[in-house]
N, CA, C and O atoms as a GROMACS GRO file, in nm:
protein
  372
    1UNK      N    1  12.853  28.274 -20.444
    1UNK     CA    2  12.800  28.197 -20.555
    1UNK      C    3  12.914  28.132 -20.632
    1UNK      O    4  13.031  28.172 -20.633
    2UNK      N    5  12.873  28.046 -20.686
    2UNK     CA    6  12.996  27.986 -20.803
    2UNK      C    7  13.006  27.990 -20.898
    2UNK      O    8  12.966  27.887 -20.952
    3UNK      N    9  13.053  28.085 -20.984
    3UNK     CA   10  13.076  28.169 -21.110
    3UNK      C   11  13.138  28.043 -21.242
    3UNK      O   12  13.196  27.938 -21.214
    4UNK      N   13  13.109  28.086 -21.372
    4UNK     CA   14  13.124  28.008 -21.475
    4UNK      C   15  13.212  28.147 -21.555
    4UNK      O   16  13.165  28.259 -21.537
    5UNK      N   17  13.290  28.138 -21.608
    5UNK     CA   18  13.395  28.229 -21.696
    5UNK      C   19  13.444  28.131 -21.789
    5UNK      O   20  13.501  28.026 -21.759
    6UNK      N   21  13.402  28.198 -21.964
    6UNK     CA   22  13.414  28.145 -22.089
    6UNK      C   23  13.443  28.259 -22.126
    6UNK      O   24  13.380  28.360 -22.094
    7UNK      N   25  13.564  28.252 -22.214
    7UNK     CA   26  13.658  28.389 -22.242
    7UNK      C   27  13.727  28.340 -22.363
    7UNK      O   28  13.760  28.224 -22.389
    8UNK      N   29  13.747  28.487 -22.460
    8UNK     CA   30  13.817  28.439 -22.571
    8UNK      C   31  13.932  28.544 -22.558
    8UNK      O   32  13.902  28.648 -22.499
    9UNK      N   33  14.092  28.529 -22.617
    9UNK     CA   34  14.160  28.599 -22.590
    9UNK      C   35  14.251  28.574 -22.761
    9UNK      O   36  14.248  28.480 -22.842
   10UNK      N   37  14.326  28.709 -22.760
   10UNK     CA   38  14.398  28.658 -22.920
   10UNK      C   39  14.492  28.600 -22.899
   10UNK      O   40  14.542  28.546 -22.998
   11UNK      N   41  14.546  28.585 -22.794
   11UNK     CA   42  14.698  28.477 -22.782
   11UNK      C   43  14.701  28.363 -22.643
   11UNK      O   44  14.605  28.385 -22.569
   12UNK      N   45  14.744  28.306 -22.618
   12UNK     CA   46  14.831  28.238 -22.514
   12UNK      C   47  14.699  28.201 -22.416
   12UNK      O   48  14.705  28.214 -22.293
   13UNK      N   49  14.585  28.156 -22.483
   13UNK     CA   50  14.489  28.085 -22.441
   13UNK      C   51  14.495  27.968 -22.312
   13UNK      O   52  14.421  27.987 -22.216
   14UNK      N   53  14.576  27.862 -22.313
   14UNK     CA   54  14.652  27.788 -22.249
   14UNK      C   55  14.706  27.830 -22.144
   14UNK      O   56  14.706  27.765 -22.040
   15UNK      N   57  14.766  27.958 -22.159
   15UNK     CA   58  14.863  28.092 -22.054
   15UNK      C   59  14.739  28.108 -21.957
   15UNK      O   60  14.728  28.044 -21.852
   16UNK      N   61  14.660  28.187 -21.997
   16UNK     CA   62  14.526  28.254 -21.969
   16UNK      C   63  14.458  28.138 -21.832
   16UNK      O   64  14.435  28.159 -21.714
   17UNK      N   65  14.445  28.028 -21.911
   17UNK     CA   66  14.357  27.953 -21.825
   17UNK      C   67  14.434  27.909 -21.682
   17UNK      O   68  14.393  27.896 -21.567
   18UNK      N   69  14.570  27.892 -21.750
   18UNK     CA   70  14.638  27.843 -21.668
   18UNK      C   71  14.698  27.927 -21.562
   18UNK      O   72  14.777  27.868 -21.488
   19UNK      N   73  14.683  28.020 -21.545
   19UNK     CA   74  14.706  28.173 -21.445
   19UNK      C   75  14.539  28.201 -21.350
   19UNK      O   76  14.501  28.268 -21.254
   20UNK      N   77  14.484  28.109 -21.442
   20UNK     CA   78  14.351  28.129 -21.348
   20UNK      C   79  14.329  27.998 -21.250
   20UNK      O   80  14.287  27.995 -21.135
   21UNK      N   81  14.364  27.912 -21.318
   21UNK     CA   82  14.404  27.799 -21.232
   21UNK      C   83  14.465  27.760 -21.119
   21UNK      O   84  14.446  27.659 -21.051
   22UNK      N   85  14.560  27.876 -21.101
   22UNK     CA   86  14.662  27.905 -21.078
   22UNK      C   87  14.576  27.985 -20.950
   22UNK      O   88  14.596  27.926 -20.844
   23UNK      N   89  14.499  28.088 -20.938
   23UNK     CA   90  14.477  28.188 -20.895
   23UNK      C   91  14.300  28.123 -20.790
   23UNK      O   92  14.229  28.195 -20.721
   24UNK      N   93  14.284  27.997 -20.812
   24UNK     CA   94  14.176  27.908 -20.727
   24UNK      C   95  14.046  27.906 -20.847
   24UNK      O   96  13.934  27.938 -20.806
   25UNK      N   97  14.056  27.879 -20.953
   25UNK     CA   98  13.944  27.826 -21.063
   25UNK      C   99  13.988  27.740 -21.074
   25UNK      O  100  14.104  27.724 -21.034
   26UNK      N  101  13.890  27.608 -21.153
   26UNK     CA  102  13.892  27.500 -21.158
   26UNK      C  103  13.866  27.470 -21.330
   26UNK      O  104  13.807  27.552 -21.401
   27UNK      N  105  13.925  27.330 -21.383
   27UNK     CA  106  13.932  27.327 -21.514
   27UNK      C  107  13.807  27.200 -21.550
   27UNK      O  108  13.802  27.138 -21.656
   28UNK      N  109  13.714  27.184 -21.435
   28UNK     CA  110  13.711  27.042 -21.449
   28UNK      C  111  13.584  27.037 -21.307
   28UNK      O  112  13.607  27.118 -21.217
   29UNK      N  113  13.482  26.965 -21.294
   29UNK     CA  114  13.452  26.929 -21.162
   29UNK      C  115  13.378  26.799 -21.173
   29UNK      O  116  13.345  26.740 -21.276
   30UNK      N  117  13.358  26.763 -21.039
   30UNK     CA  118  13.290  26.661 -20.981
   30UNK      C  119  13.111  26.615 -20.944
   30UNK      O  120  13.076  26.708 -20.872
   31UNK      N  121  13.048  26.566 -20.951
   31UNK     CA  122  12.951  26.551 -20.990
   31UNK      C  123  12.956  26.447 -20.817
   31UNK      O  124  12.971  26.325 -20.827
   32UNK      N  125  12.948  26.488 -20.724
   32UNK     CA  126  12.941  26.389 -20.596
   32UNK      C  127  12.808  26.308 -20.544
   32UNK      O  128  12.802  26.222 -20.456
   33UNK      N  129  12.735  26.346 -20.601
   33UNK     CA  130  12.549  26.363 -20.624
   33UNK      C  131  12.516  26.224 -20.680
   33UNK      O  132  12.396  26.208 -20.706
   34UNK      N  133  12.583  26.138 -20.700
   34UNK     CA  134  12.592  26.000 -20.791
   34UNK      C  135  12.683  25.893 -20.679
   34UNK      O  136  12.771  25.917 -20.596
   35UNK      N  137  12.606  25.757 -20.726
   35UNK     CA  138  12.677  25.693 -20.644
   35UNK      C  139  12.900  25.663 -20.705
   35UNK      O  140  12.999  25.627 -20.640
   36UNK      N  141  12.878  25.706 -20.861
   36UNK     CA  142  13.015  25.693 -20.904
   36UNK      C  143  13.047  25.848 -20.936
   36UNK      O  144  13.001  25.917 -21.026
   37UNK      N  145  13.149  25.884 -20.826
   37UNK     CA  146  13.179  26.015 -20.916
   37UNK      C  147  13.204  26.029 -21.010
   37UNK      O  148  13.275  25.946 -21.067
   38UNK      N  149  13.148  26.161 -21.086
   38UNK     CA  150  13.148  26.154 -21.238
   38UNK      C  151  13.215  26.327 -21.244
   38UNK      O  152  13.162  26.427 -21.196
   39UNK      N  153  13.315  26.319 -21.301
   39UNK     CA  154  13.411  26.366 -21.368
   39UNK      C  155  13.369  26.485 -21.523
   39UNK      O  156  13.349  26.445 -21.638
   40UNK      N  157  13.366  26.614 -21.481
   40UNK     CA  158  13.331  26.681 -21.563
   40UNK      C  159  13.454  26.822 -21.630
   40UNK      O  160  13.463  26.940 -21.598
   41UNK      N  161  13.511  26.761 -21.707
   41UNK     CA  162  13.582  26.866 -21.803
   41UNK      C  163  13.539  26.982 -21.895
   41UNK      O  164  13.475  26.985 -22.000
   42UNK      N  165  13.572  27.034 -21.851
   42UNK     CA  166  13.496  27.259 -21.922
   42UNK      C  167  13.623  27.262 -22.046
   42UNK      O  168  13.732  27.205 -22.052
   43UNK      N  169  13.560  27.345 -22.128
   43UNK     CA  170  13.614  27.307 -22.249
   43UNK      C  171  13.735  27.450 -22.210
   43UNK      O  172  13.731  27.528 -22.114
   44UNK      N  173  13.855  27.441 -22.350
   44UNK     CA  174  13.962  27.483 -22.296
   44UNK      C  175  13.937  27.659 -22.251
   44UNK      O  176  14.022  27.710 -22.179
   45UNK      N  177  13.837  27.730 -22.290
   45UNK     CA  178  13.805  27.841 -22.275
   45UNK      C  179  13.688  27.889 -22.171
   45UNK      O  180  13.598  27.969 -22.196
   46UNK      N  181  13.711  27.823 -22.051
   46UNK     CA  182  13.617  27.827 -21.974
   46UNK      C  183  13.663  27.732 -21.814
   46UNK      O  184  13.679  27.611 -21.802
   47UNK      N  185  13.673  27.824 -21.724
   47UNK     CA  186  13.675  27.799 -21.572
   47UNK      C  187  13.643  27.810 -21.510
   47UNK      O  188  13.566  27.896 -21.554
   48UNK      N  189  13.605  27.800 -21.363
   48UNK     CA  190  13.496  27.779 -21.285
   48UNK      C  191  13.526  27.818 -21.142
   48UNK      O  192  13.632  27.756 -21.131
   49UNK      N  193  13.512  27.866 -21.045
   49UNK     CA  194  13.530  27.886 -20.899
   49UNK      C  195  13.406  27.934 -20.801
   49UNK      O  196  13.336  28.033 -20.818
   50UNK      N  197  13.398  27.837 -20.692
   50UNK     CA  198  13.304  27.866 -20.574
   50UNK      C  199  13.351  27.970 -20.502
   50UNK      O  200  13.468  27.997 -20.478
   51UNK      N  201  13.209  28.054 -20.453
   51UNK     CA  202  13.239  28.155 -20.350
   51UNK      C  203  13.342  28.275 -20.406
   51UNK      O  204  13.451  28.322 -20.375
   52UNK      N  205  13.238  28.296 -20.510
   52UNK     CA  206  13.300  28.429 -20.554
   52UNK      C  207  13.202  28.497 -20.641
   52UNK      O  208  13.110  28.440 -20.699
   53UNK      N  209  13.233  28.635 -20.647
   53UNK     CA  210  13.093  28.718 -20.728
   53UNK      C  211  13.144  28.719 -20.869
   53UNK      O  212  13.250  28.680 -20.918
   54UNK      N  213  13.017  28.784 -20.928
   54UNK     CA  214  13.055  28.782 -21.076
   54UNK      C  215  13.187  28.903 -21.078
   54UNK      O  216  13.293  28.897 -21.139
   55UNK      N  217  13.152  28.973 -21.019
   55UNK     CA  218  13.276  29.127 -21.065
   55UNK      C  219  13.374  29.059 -21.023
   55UNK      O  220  13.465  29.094 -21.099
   56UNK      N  221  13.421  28.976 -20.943
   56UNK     CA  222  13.535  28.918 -20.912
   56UNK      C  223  13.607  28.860 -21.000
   56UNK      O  224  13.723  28.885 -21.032
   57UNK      N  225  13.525  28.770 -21.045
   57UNK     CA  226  13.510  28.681 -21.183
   57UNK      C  227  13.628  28.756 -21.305
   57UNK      O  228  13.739  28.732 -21.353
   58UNK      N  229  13.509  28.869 -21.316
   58UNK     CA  230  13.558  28.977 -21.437
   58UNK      C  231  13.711  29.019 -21.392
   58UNK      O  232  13.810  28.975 -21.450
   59UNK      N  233  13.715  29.084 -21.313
   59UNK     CA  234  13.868  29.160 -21.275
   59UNK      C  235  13.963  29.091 -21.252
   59UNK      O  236  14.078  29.134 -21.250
   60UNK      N  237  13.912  28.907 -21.217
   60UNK     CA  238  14.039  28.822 -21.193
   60UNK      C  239  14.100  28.799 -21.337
   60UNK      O  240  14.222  28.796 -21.341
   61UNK      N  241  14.028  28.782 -21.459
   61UNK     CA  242  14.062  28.746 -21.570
   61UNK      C  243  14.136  28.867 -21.612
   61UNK      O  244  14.249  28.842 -21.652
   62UNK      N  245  14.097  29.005 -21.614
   62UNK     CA  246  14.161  29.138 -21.656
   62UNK      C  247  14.272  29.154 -21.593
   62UNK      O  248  14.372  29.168 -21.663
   63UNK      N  249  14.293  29.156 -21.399
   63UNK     CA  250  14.407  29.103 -21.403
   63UNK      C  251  14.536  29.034 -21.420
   63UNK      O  252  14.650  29.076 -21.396
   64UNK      N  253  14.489  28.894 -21.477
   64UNK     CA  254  14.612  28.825 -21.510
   64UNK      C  255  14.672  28.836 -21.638
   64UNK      O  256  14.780  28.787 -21.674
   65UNK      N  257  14.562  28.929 -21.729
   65UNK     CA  258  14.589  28.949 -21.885
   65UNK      C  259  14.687  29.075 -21.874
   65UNK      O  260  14.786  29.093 -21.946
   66UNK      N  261  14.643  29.161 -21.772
   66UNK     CA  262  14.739  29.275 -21.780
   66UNK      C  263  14.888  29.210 -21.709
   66UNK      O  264  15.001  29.245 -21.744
   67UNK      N  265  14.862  29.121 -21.613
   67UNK     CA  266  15.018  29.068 -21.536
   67UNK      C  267  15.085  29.059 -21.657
   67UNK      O  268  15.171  29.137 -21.698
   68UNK      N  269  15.027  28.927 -21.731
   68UNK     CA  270  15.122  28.865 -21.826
   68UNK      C  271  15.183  28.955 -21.955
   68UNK      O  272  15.297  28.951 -22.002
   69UNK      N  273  15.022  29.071 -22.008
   69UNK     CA  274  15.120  29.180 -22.086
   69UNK      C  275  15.204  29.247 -22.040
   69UNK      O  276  15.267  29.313 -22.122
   70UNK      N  277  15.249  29.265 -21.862
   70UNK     CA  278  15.308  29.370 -21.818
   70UNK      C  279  15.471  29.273 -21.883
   70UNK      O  280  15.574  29.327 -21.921
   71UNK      N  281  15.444  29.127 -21.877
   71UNK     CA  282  15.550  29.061 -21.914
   71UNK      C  283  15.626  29.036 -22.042
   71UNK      O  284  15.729  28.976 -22.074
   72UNK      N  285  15.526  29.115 -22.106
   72UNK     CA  286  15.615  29.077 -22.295
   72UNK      C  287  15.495  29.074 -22.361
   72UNK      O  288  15.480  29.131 -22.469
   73UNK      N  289  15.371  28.986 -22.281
   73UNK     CA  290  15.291  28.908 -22.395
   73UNK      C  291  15.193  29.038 -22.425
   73UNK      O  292  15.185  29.138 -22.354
   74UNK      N  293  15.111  29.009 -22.560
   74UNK     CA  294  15.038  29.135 -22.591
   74UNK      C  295  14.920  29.039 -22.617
   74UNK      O  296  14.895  28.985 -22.725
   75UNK      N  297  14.834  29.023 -22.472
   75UNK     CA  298  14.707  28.954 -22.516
   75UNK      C  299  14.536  28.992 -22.513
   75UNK      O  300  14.477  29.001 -22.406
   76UNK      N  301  14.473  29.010 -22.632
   76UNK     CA  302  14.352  29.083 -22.575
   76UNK      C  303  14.248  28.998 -22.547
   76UNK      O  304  14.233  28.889 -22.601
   77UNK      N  305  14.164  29.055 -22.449
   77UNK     CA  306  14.100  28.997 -22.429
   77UNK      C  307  13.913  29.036 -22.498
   77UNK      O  308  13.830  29.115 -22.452
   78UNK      N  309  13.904  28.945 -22.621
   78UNK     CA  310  13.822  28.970 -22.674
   78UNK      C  311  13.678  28.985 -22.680
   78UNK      O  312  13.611  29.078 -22.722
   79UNK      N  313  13.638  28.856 -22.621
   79UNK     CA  314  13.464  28.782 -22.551
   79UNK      C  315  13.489  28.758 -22.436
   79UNK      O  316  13.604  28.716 -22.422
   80UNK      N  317  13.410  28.770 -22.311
   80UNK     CA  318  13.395  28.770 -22.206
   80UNK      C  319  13.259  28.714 -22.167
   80UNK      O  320  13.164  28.782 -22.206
   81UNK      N  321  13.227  28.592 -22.090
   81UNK     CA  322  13.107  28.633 -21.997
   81UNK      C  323  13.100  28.522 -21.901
   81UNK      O  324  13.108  28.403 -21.932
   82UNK      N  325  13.081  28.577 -21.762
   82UNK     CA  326  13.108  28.580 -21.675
   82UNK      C  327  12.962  28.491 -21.588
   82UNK      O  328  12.867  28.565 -21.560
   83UNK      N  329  12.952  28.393 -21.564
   83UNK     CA  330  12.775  28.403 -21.530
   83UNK      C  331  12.778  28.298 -21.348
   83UNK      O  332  12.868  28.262 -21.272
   84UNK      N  333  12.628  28.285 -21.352
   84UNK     CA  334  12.612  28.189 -21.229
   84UNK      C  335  12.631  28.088 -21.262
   84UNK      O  336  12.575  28.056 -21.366
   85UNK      N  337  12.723  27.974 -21.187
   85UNK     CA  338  12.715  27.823 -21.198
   85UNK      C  339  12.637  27.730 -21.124
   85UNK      O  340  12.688  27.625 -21.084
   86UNK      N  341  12.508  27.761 -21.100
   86UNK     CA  342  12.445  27.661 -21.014
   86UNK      C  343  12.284  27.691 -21.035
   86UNK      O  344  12.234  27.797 -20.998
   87UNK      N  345  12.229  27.614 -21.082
   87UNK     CA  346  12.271  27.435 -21.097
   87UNK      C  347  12.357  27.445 -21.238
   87UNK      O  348  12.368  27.540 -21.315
   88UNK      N  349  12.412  27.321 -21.241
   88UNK     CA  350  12.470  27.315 -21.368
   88UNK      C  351  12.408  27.137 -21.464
   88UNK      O  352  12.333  27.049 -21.422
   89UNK      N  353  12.463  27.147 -21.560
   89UNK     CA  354  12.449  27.013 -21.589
   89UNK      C  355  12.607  27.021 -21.762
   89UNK      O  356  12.661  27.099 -21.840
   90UNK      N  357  12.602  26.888 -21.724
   90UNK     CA  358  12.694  26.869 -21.867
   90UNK      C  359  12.752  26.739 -21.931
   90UNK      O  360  12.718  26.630 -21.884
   91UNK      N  361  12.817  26.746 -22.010
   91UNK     CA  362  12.861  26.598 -22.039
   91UNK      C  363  12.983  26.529 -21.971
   91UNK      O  364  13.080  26.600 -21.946
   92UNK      N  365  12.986  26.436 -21.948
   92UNK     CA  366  13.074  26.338 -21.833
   92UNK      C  367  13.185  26.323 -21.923
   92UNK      O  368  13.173  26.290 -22.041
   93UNK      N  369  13.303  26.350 -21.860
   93UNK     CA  370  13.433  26.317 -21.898
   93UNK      C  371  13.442  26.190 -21.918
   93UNK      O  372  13.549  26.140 -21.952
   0.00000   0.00000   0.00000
């Protein structure tokens, strides 16, 4: 399935997303279903990946929060939720 993850964290938000990005989530998708692709941006607290379960979802984000505290940073991770992405709908970049 293709999972939706909107997460709040107390620091390094930017860090966060970007380690998930990093790790095969997406910041952003495509709308191919139209004769003009249309271009869809997820707001900065929220990423997206096909072919993966929700618990996956969950432990990929807990993972990279513990990587990066193992590194210095002290970040918690506050709101969490994790859901199905399909169907979706949203506003066009």
């Amino acid at each position: 399935m293709n999972v939706f993850i909107t997460f709040e964290v107390s620091d390094k938000q930017d860090m966060v997303r970007t380690e998930m990005i990093n790790k095969g989530y997406y910041s952003n998708w495509f709308d191919s279903n139209v004769p003009q692709k249309r271009k869809y941006e997820l707001p900065i607290n929220c990423v997206w990946k096909p072919n993966v379960e929700l618990a996956a979802g969950k432990t990929d984000i807990e993972q990279i929060i513990a990587q990066l505290n193992s590194q210095g940073h002290n970040i918690i991770l506050k709101k969490l939720i994790v859901l199905s992405a399909n169907p979706w709908l949203g506003l066009e970049s």
